[in-house]
C-alpha positions as CSV (number, residue, x, y, z in Angstrom):
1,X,-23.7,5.2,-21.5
2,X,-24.0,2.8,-18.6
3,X,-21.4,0.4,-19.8
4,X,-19.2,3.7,-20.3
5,X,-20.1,4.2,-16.2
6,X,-19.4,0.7,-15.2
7,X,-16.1,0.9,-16.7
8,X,-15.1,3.9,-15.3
9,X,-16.3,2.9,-11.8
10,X,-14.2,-0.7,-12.1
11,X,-11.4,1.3,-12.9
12,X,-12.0,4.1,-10.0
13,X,-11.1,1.9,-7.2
14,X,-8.3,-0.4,-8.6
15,X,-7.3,3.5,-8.4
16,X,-8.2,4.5,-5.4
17,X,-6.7,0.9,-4.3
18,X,-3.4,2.4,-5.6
19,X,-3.2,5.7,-4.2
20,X,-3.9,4.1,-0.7
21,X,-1.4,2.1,-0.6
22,X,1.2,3.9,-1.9
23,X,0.7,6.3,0.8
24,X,0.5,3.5,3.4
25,X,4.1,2.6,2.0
26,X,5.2,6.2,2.6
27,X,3.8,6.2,6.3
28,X,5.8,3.0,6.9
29,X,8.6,4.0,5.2
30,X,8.5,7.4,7.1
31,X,8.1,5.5,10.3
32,X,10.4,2.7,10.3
33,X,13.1,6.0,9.3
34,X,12.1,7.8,12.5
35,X,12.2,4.2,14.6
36,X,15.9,3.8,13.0
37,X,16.9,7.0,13.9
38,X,15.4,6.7,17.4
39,X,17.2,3.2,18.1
40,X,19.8,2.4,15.9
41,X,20.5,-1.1,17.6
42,X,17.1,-2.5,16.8
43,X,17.4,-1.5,12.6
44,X,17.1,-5.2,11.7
45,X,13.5,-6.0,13.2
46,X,12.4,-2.4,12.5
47,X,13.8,-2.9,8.3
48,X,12.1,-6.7,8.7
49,X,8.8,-5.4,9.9
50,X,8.5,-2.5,7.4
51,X,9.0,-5.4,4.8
52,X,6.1,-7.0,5.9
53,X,4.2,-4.0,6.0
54,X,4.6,-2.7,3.0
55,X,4.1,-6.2,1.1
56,X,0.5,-6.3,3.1
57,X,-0.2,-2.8,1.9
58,X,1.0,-3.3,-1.8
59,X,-1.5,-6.6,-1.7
60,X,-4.6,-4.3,-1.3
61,X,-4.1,-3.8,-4.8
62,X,-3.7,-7.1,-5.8
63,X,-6.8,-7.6,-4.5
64,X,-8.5,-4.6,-6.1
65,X,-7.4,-5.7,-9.3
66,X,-8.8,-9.4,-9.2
67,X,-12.0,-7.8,-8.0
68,X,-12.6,-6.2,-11.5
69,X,-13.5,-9.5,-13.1
């Protein structure tokens, strides 16, 4: 039974890991929309930055993912 619960629990937060950064991509996506919309002349740095963003927030999973060995 309690290799049954560490499994599940390793699992759980590569997850968890997931679902937080997908909605961290989703707030930066909505964001850099709204900042687009709001000054159209700056869409280059805003697209660049939300790049960056999102790659940081995709790597928390990365890192959830090595830490289940």
């Amino acid at each position: 039974m309690m290799p049954m619960l560490g499994e599940l629990s390793g699992s759980l937060h590569v997850g968890l890991a997931a679902v937080g950064s997908a909605i961290g991509v989703g707030l930066i996506g909505m964001k850099a929309a709204e900042a687009t919309g709001r000054n159209p002349g700056a869409a280059g740095e805003v697209r660049t930055q939300a790049i960056i963003f999102a790659a940081l927030a995709e790597g928390v999973v990365f890192i959830a993912i090595f830490l289940v060995k």
